[in-house]
Residue, then its C-alpha position, 0 to 999 in steps of 0.5 A: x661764099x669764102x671769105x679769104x679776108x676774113x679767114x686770113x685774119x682781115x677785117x669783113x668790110x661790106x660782107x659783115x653787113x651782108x651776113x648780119x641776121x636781124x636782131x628781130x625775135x625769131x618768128x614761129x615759121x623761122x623756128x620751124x623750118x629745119x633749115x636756115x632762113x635763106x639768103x633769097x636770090x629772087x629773079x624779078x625779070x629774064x629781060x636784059x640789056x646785054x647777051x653774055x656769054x656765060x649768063x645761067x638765064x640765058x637772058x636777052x633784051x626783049x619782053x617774056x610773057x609769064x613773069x610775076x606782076x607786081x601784086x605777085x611780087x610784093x605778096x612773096x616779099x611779105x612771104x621772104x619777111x615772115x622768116x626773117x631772111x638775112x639778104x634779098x638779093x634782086x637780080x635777073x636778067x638785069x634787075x634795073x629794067x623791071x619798071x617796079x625796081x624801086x617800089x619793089x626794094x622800097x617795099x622790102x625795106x619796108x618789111x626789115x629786109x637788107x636788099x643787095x642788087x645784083x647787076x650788069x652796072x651799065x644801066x646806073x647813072x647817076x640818077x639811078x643811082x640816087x634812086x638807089x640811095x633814096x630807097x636805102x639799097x643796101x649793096x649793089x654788086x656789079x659783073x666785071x669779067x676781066x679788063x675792057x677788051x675781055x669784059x666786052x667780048x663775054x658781055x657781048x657789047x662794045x662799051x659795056x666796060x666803060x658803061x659798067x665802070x662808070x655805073x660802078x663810080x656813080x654808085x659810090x658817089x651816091x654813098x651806096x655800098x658797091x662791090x665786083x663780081x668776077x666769074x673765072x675760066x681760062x680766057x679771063x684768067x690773065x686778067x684776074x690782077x688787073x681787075x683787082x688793081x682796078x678795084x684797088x685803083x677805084x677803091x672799090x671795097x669788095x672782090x667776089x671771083x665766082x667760079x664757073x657754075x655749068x647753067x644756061x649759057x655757063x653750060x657751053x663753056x665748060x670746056x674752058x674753064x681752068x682746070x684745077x691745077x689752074x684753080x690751086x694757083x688761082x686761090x694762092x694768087x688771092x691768098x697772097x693778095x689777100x694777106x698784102x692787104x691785110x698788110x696794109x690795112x686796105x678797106x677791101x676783101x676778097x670772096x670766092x663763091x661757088x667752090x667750097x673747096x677753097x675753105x679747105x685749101x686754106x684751113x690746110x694752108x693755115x695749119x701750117x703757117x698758123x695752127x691756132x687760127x687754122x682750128x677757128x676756121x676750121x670752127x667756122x666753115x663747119x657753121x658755115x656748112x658748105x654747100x647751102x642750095x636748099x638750106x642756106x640760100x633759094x632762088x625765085x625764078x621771073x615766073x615764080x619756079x623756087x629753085x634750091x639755087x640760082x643755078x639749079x633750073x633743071x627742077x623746081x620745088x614748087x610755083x608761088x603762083x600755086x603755093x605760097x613760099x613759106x609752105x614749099x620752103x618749110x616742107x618737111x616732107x619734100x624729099x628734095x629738100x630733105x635731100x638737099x639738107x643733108x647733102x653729105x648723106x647723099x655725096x657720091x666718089x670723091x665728095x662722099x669719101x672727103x672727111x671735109x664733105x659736111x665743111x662743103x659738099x662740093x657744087x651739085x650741078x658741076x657734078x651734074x652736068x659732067x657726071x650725070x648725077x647730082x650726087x657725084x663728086x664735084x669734078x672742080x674739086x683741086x684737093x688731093x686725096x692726101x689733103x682730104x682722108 
């Protein structure tokens, strides 16, 4: 995740919330594991009101068998508080049709844990809205993926923009922390600035654009994704709208997931406009360390799979149904993770010659389904080999 507010010199907003790390002492099992304690993207359900188009579960609205149950849920909550995580984020499918979500983020607030939602926003009323407020949700993020006309078409759904935007204002007006998740590729791009006037419009405080991750049904639409000259002008379009509002002091940040790249486009940006600033950030996507699947960030899958990311579904590390999560996360001598958490030993073509490749490791899966490896270079990479020797 790629602050560009924050780089450019803006103030985080919702996202220093989401990043803060409890202050509680550090427990032994944290101290031991050789990675950061996660954020934990955790699947409680593949079922889902909608059908879109670029979904990495491929999700429907129908029951599947062999989802966790409760018990085992709130056992791996227990599990995820022993570490400490910074964020548990619930998602799906569609998070708000598991008929235990409540209890369920109850339960982990309980534990000390922050708690975002991610969602399709067509299924928050006002009263689920109010739910949402009574069991101290910390953030929800809502899917919009371009103006009405175009989010319909991807959600596959008449209506699904209204409902979502609705969804979004009642969310606010219950005083949750509410933000917009956009997943670009070349039929939405056109709509990028309208989406982000919207949020402007509704004073919506957080933007997040996604790049296209090759999962699930993202998989079928590679072949429209912008290409990465497209990409360069994308992320000066949102350098630009970024610093305008800066300018004006707007309560509102723009993020970039997915494309680690975009660090160093703007490190390379800042050091000719701001060498100073450009050193400090430079000092902070080196922390930040690029890539996190499997260090920085996991996935529980409905059935209990734990996956590097949300993305990776193609091999798991283990099943909490047959080991606890702390005992697969903490493995020392599983040689994906090991992998995993030193990914710039590993990086192949134009990744593994970037002097940049620790600052970001580009998008494992990309490499994967284009490359047929893992460990090559990300093809969504737009830096020239100029900027990266």
């Amino acid at each position: 995740m790629i602050n560009l507010t924050k780089l450019l010199g803006g103030t985080p907003t919702v996202s220093q919330m989401l990043k803060a790390v409890s202050k509680k002492k550090k427990s032994p099992l944290f101290r031991a594991c050789n990675a950061s304690s996660p954020l934990v993207v955790f699947n409680i359900t593949q079922r889902c009101n909608l059908n879109c188009r670029h979904c990495y579960l491929e999700s429907k609205n129908k029951n599947y068998r062999g989802e966790l149950s409760l018990p085992q849920l709130k056992r791996t909550i227990d599990s995820f508080a022993q570490i400490d995580i910074p964020v548990l984020l619930f998602s799906g499918g569609e998070p708000l049709m598991h008929k235990d979500i409540f209890e369920l983020i109850g339960y982990a607030k309980a534990k000390g844990i922050r708690v975002g939602l991610s969602t399709n926003g067509t299924l928050i009323t006002k009263d689920i809205a109010k739910k949402l407020k009574a069991c101290e949700t910390d953030y929800i993020g809502v899917s919009i993926d371009g103006a009405k006309k175009l989010h319909d078409y991807f959600r596959n759904l008449p209506g699904a923009y209204n409902r979502a935007l609705q969804g979004i204002r009642n969310s606010q007006e219950a005083g949750l922390k509410t933000g917009v998740r956009f997943t670009i590729n070349q039929i939405n791009a056109p709509d990028l600035p309208k989406v982000l006037d919207m949020c402007i419009e509704e004073q919506i405080p957080r933007f997040c654009m996604y790049h296209l991750v090759y999962s699930g049904r993202g998989a079928s639409l590679a072949k429209q994704d912008i290409d990465n000259a497209a990409r360069r002008q994308v992320i000066d379009f949102l350098i630009k709208r970024a610093l305008e509002y800066n300018r004006k002091k707007y309560n509102f940040e723009i993020l970039t997931v997915d494309n680690h790249a975009d660090g160093i486009y703007i490190y390379n940006y800042l050091k000719k406009k701001n060498p100073a600033a450009a050193k400090a950030v430079l000092k902070l996507l080196k922390f930040h360390g690029g890539c996190s699947a499997g260090s920085k960030i996991v996935d529980v899958s409905p059935k209990g799979e734990v996956y590097a990311c949300q993305f990776w579904q193609q091999q798991g590390l283990g099943n909490i149904r047959e080991r606890d999560f702390n005992d697969i996360w903490l493995d020392k001598d599983d040689p994906e993770l090991c992998r995993l958490r030193s990914k710039a030993e590993h990086l192949k073509g134009k990744c593994g010659r970037c002097r940049y490749k620790s600052y970001c490791g580009g998008c494992r899966i990309r490499a994967s389904v284009i490359n047929g490896d893992f460990w090559q270079e990300d093809p969504c990479c737009y830096l020239t080999d100029a900027e990266i020797k």
